[in-house]
GUPA-374602 format. One record per residue (C-alpha): residue number from 0; x, y, z. Coordinates in Angstrom, 2 decimals, always signed. Each point is the difference from the previous one (the first is absolute). Layout:
REM GUPA-374602
bado: NUM px: X py: Y pz: Z
...
//
This chain:
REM GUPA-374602
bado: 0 px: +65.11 py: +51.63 pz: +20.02
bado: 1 px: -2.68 py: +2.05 pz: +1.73
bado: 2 px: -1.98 py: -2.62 pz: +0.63
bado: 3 px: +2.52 py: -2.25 pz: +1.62
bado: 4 px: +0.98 py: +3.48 pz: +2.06
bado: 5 px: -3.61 py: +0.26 pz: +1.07
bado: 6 px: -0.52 py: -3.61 pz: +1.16
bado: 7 px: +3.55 py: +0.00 pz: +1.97
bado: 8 px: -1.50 py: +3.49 pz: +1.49
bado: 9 px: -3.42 py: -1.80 pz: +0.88
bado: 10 px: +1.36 py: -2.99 pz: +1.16
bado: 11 px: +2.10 py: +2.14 pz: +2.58
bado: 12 px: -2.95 py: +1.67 pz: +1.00
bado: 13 px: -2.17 py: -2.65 pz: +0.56
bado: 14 px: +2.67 py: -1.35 pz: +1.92
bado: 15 px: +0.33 py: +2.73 pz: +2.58
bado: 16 px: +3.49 py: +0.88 pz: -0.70
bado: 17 px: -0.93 py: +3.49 pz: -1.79
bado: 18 px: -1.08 py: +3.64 pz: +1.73
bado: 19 px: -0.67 py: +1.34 pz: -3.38
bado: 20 px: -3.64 py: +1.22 pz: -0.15
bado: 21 px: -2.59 py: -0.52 pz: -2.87
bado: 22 px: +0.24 py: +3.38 pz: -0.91
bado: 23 px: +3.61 py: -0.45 pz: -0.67
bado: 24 px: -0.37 py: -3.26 pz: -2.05
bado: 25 px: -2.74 py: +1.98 pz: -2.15
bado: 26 px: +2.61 py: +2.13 pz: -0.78
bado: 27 px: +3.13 py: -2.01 pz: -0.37
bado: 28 px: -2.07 py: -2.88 pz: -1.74
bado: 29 px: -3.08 py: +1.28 pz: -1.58
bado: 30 px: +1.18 py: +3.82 pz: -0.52
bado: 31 px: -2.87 py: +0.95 pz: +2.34
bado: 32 px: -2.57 py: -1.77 pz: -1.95
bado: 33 px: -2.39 py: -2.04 pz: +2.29
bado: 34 px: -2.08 py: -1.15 pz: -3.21
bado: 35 px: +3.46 py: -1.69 pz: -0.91
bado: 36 px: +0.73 py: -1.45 pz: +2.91
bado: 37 px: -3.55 py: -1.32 pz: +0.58
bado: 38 px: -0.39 py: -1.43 pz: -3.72
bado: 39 px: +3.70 py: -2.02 pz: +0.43
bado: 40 px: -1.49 py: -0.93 pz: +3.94
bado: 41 px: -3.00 py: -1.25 pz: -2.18
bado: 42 px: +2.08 py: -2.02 pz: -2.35
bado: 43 px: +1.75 py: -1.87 pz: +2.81
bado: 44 px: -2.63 py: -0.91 pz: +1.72
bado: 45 px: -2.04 py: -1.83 pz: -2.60
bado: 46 px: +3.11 py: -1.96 pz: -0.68
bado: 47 px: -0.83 py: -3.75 pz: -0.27
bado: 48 px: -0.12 py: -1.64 pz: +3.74
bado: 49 px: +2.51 py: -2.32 pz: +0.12
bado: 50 px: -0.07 py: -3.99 pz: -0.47
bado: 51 px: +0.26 py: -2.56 pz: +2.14
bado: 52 px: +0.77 py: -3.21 pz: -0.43
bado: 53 px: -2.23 py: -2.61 pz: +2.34
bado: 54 px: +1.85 py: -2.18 pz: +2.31
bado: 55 px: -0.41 py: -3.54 pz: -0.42
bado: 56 px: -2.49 py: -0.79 pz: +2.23
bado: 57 px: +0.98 py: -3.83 pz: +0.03
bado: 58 px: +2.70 py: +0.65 pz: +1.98
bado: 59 px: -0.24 py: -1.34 pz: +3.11
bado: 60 px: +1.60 py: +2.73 pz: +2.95
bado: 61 px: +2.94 py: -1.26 pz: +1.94
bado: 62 px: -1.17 py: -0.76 pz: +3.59
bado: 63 px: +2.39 py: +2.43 pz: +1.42
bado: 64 px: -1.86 py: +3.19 pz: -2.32
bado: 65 px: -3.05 py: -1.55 pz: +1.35
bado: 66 px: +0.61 py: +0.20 pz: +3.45
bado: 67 px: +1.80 py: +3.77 pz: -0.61
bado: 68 px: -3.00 py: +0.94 pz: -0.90
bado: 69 px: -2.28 py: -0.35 pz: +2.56
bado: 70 px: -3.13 py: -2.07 pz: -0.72
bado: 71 px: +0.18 py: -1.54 pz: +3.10
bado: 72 px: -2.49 py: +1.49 pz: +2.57
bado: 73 px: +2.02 py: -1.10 pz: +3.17
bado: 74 px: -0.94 py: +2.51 pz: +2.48
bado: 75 px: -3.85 py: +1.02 pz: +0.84
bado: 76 px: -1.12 py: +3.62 pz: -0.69
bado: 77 px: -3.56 py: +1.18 pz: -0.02
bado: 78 px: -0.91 py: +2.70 pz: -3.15
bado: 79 px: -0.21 py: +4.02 pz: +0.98
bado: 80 px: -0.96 py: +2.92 pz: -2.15
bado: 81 px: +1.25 py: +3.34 pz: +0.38
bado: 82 px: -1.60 py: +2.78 pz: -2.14
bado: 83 px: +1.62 py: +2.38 pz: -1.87
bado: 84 px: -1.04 py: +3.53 pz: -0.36
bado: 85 px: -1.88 py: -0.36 pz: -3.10
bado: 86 px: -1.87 py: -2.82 pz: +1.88
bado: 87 px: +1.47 py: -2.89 pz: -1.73
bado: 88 px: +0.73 py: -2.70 pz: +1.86
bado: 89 px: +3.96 py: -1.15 pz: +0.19
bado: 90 px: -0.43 py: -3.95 pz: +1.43
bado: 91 px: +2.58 py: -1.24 pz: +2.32
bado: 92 px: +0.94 py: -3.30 pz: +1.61
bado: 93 px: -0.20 py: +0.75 pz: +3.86
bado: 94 px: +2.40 py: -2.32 pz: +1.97
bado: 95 px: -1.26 py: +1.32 pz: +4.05
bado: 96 px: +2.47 py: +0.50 pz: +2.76
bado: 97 px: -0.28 py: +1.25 pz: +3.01
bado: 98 px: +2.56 py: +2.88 pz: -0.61
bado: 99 px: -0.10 py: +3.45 pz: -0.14
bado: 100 px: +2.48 py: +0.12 pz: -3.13
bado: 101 px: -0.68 py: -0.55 pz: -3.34
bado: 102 px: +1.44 py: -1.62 pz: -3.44
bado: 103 px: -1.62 py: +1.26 pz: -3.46
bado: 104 px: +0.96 py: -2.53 pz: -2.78
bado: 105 px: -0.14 py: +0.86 pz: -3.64
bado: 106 px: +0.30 py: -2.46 pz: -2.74
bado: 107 px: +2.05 py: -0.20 pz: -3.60
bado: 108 px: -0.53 py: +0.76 pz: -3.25
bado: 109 px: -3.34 py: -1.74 pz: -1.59
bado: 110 px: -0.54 py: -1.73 pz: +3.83
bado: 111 px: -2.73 py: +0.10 pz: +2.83
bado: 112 px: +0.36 py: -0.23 pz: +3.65
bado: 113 px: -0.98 py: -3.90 pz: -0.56
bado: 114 px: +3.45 py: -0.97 pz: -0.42
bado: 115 px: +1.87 py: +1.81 pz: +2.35
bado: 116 px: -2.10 py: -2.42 pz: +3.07
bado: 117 px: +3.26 py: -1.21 pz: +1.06
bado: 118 px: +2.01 py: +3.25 pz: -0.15
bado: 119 px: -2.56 py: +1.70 pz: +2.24
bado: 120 px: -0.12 py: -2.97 pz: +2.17
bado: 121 px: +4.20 py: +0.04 pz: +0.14
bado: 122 px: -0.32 py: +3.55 pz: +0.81
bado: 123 px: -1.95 py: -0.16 pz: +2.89
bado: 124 px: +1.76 py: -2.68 pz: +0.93
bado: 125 px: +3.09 py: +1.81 pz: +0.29
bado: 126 px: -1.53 py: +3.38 pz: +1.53
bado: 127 px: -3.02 py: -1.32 pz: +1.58
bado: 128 px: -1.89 py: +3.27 pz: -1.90
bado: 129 px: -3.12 py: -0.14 pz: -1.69
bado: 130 px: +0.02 py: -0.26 pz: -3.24
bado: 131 px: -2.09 py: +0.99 pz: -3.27
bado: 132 px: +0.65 py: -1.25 pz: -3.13
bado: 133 px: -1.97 py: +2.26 pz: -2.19
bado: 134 px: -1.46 py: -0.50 pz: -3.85
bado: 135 px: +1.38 py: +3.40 pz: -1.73
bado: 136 px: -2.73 py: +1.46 pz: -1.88
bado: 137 px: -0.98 py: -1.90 pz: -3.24
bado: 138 px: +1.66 py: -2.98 pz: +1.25
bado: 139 px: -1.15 py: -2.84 pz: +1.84
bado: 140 px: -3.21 py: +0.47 pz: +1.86
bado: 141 px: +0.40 py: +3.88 pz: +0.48
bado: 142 px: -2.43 py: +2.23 pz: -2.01
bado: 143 px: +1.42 py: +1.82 pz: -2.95
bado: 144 px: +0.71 py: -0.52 pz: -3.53
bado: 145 px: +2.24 py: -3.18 pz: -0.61
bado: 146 px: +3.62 py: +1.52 pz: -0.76
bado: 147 px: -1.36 py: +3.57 pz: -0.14
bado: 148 px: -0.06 py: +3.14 pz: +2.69
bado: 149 px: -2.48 py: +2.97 pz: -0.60
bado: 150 px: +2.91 py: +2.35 pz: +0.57
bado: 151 px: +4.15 py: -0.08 pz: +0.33
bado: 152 px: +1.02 py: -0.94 pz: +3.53
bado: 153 px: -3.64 py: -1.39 pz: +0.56
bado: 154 px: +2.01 py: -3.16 pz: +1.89
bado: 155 px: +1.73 py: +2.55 pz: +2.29
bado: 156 px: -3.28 py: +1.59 pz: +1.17
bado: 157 px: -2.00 py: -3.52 pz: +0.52
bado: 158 px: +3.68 py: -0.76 pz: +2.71
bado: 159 px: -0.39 py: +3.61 pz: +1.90
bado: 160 px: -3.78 py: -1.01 pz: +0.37
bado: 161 px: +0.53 py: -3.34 pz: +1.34
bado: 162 px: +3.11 py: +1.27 pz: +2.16
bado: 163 px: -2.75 py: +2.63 pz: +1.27
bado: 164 px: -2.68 py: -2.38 pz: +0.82
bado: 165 px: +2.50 py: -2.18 pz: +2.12
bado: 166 px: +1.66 py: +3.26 pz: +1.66
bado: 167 px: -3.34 py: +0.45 pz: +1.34
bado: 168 px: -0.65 py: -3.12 pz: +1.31
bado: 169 px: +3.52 py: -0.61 pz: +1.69
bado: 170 px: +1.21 py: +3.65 pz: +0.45
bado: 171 px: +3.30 py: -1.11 pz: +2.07
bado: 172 px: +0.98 py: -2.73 pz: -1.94
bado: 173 px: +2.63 py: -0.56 pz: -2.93
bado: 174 px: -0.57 py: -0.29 pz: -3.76
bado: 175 px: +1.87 py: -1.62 pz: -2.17
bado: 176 px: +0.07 py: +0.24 pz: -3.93
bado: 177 px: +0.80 py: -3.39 pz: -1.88
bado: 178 px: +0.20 py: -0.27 pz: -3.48
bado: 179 px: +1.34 py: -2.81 pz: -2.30
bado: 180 px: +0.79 py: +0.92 pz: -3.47
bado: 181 px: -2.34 py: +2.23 pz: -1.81
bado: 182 px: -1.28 py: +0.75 pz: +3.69
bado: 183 px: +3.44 py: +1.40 pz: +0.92
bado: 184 px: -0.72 py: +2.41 pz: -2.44
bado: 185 px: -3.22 py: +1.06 pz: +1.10
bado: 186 px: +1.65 py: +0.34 pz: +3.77
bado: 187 px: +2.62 py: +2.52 pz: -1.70
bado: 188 px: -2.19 py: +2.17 pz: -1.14
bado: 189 px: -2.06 py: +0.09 pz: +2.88
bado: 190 px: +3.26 py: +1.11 pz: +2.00
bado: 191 px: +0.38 py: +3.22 pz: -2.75
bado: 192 px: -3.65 py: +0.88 pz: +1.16
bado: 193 px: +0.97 py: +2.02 pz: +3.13
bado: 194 px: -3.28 py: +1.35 pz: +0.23
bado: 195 px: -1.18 py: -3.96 pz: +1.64
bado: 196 px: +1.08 py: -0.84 pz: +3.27
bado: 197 px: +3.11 py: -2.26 pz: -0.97
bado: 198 px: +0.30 py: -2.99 pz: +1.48
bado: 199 px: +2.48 py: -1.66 pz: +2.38
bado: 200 px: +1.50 py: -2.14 pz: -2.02
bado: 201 px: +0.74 py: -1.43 pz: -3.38
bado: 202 px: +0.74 py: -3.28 pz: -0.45
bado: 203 px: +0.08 py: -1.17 pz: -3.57
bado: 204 px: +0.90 py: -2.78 pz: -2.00
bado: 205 px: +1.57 py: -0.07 pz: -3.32
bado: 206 px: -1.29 py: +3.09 pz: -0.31
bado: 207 px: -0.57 py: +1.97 pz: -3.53
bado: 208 px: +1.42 py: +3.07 pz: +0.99
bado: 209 px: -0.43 py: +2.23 pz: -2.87
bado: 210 px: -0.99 py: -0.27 pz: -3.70
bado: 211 px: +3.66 py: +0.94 pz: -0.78
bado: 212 px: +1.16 py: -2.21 pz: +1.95
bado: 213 px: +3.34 py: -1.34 pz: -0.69
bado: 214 px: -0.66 py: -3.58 pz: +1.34
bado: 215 px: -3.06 py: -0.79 pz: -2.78
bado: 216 px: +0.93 py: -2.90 pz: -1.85
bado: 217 px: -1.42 py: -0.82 pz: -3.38
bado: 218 px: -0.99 py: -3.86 pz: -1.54
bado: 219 px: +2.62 py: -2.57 pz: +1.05
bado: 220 px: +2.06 py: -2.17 pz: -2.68
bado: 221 px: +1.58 py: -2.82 pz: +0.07
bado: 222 px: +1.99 py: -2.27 pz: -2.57
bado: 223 px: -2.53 py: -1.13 pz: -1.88
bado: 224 px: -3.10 py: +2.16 pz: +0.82
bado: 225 px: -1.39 py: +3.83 pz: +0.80
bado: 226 px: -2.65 py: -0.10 pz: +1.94
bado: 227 px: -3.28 py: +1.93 pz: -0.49
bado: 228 px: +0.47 py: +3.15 pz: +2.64
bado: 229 px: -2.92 py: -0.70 pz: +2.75
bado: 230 px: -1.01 py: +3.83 pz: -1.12
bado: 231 px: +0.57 py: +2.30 pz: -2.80
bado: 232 px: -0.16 py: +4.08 pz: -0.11
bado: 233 px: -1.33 py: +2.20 pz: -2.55
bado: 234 px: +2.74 py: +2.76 pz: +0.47
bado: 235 px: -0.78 py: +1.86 pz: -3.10
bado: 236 px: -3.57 py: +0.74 pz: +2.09
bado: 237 px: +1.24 py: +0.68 pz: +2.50
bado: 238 px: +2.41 py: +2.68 pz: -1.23
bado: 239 px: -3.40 py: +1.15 pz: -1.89
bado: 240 px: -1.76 py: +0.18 pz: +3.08
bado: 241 px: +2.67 py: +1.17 pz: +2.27
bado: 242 px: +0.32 py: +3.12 pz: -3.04
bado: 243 px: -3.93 py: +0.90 pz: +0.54
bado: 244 px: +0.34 py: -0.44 pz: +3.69
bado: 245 px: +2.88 py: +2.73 pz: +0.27
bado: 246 px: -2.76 py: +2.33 pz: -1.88
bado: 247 px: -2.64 py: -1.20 pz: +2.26
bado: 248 px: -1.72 py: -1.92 pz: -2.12
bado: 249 px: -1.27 py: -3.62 pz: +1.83
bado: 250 px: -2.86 py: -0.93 pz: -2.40
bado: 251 px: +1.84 py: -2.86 pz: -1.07
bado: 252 px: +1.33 py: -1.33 pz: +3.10
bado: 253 px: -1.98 py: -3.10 pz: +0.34
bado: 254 px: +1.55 py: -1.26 pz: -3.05
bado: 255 px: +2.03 py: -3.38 pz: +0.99
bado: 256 px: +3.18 py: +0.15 pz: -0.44
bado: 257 px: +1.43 py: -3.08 pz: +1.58
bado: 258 px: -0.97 py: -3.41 pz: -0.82
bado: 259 px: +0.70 py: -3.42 pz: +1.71
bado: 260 px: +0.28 py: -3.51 pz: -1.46
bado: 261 px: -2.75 py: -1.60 pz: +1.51
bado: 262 px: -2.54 py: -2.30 pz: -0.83
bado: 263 px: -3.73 py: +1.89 pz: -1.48
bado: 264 px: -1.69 py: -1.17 pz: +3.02
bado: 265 px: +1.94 py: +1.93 pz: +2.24
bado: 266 px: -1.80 py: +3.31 pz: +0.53
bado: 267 px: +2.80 py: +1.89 pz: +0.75
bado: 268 px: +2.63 py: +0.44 pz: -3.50
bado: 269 px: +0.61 py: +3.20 pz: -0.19
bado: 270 px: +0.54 py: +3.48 pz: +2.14
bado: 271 px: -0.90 py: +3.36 pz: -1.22
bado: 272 px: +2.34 py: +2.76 pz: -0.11
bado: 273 px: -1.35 py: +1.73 pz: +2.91
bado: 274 px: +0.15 py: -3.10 pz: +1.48
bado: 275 px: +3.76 py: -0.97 pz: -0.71
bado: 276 px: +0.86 py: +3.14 pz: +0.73
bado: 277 px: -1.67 py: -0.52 pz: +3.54
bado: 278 px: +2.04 py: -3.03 pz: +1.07
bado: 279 px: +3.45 py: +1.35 pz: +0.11
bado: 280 px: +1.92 py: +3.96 pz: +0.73
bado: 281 px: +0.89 py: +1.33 pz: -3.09
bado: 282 px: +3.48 py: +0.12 pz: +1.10
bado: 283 px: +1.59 py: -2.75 pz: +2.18
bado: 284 px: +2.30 py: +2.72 pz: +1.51
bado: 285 px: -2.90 py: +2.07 pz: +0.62
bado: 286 px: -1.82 py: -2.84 pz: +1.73
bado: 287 px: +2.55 py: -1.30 pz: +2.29
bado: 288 px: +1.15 py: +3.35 pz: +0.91
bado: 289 px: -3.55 py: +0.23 pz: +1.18
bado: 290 px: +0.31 py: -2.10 pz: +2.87
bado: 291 px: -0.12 py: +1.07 pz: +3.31
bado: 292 px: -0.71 py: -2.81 pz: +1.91
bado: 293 px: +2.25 py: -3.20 pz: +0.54
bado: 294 px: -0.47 py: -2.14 pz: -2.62
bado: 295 px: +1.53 py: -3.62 pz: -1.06
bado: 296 px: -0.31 py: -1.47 pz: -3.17
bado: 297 px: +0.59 py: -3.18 pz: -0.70
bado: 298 px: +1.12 py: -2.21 pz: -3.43
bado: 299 px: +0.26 py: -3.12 pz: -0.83
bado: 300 px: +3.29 py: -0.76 pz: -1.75
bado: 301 px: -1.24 py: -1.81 pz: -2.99
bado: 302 px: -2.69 py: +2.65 pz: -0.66
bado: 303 px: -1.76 py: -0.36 pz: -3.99
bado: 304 px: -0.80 py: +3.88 pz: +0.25
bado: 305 px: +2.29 py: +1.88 pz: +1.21
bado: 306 px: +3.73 py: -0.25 pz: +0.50
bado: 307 px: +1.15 py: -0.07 pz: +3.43
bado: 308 px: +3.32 py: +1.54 pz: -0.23
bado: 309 px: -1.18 py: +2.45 pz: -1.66
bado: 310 px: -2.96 py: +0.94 pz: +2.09
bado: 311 px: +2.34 py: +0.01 pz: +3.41
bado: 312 px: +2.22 py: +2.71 pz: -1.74
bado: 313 px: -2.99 py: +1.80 pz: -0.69
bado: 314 px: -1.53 py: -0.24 pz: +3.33
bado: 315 px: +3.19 py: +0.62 pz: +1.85
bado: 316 px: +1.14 py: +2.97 pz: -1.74
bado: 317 px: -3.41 py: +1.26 pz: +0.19
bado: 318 px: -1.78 py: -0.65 pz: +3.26
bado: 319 px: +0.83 py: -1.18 pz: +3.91
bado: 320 px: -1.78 py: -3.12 pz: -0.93
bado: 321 px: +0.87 py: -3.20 pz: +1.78
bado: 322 px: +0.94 py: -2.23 pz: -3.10
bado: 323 px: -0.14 py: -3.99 pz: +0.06
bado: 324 px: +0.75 py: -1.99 pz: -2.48
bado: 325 px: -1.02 py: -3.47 pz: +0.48
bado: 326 px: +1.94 py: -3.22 pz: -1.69
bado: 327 px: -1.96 py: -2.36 pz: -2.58
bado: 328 px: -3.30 py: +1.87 pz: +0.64
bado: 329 px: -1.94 py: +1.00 pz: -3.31
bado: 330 px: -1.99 py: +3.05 pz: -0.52
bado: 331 px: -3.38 py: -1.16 pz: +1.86
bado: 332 px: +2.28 py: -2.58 pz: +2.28
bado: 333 px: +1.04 py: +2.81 pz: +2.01
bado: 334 px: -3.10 py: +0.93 pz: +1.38
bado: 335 px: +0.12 py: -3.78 pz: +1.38
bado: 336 px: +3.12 py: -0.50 pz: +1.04
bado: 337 px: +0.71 py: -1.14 pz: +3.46
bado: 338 px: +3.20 py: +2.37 pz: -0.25
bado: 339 px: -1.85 py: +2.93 pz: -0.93
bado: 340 px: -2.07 py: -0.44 pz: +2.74
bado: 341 px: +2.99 py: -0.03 pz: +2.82
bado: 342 px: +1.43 py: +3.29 pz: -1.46
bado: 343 px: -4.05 py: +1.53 pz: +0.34
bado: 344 px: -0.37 py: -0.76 pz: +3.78
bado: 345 px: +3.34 py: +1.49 pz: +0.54
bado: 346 px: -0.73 py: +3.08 pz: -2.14
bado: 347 px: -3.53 py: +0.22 pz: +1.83
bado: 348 px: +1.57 py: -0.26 pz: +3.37
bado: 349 px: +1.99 py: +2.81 pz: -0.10
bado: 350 px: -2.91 py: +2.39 pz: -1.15
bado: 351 px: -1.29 py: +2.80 pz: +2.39
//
């Protein structure tokens, strides 16, 4: 019974819907021993990782997943570098325009800036802004360990030095933050970093708005099938982790923690803890509360990832967000849909 206490208790906390410090769940939990409660944190994160099942790989894509997402290099962009302040270089495709504002794109889950050619060409399109579509670090052609950051919130710091670089360069002109998916996330947490210059706008789309967030879905059925999730998570790590973090402990943070179906040859098939941790707030509340800025987020109504009803409650309750959703449009289709891209010249119009 303790256990199952403990692991409701850590699950909470890693969550973000707990105040309760470490010292109280040493006492509560542990009765004040840290040797306990680093020995159990030990257990759980040795755990076995878990299995996967591989997708067929004989199965031949529908045409309309294809074309969601994006292999078609439709609009012409030339390659840019910013560098971070570690000096690692973050790449980025570069499509020019003579404007003084600004677009910075950041891609999905286990992505690069190589699909999201058409979005950034859409977007400009639409707002006749410049726009990068950056490589996050370890993905793509960015420098950086594949699915790994060298500290939490490494993702947010790489964003306030690109935002910086282009400040400097246009000092009068507008920035915008656009994220899709897993780079969503990443543009939430930069907004709880008031510290950076914020920018002055967010425009997201199908956003993953916090690790607790109630619009997650898990593996889809169907009559005669359940489908292999796309990704699995080793939660018993990261409760193990999450425990040593609360005591300040982050030796173990590189550990991976979530893993992705994908094929051996794929570099990218699994994120770190730090990493993971890095790509979304804590707390959806927290993040969308976080928002200053106009923002409009946009959803495609037959989203695989995330349910949409679910995710405008969240957003309305929680934010002043501008919320779309967009009818037969999958998760990547939004960021291609001609529909999207009406309501994004309107929202970008009306910015000041």
């Amino acid at each position: 019974m303790k256990n199952l206490i403990i692991y409701i208790f850590l699950i909470f906390l890693q969550l973000g819907n707990t105040s309760v410090s470490a010292q109280s769940m040493l006492d509560l939990y542990f009765g004040g021993n840290k040797e306990s409660l680093i020995h159990e944190a030990t257990r759980l994160i040795n755990l076995p990782e878990p299995t996967i099942e591989p997708i067929n790989q004989q199965t031949t894509p529908a045409p309309k997943l294809l074309a969601d997402m994006g292999f078609e290099q439709v609009y012409q962009s030339e390659p840019h570098y910013f560098t971070a302040r570690d000096n690692k270089l973050i790449f980025a495709y570069r499509f020019p325009n003579h404007s003084e504002n600004t677009i910075i794109l950041i891609h999905g889950v286990a992505n690069s800036a190589f699909l999201y050619n058409r979005t950034a060409g859409l977007l400009q399109e639409a707002t006749q802004a410049e726009v990068y579509a950056i490589d996050l670090r370890g993905h793509g052609q960015s420098e950086g360990n594949s699915g790994d950051v060298d500290f939490i919130n490494q993702y947010v710091d790489d964003l306030a030095d690109i935002m910086q670089e282009i400040r400097k360069e246009k000092p009068d002109g507008k920035i915008i933050i656009a994220g899709h998916s897993m780079g969503g996330g990443v543009a939430l947490r930069y907004a709880m970093e008031k510290h950076y210059e914020q920018p002055d706008g967010f425009l997201l789309f199908a956003p993953l708005i916090g690790h607790n967030s109630p619009a997650l879905m898990q593996g889809q059925t169907t009559e005669n099938t359940i489908e292999e999730p796309f990704m699995k998570i080793h939660i018993e790590r990261i409760i193990g982790l999450t425990m040593l973090n609360e005591i300040g402990n982050h030796d173990y943070d590189n550990l991976p923690v979530l893993f992705l179906n994908m094929p051996e040859t794929v570099p990218l098939r699994k994120y770190s803890y730090r990493a993971n941790k890095s790509m979304a707030p804590d707390d959806y509340v927290a993040g969308l509360n976080a928002v200053d800025q106009p923002m409009l987020i946009l959803m495609g109504s037959d989203d695989e990832a995330f349910s949409p009803t679910a995710m405008e409650e969240a957003v309305k309750k929680n934010s002043d967000a501008e919320f779309q959703i967009i009818n037969q449009t999958s998760h990547n289709g939004v960021r291609h849909n001609a529909q999207s891209f009406i309501f994004i010249k309107d929202w970008f119009s009306t910015l000041r």
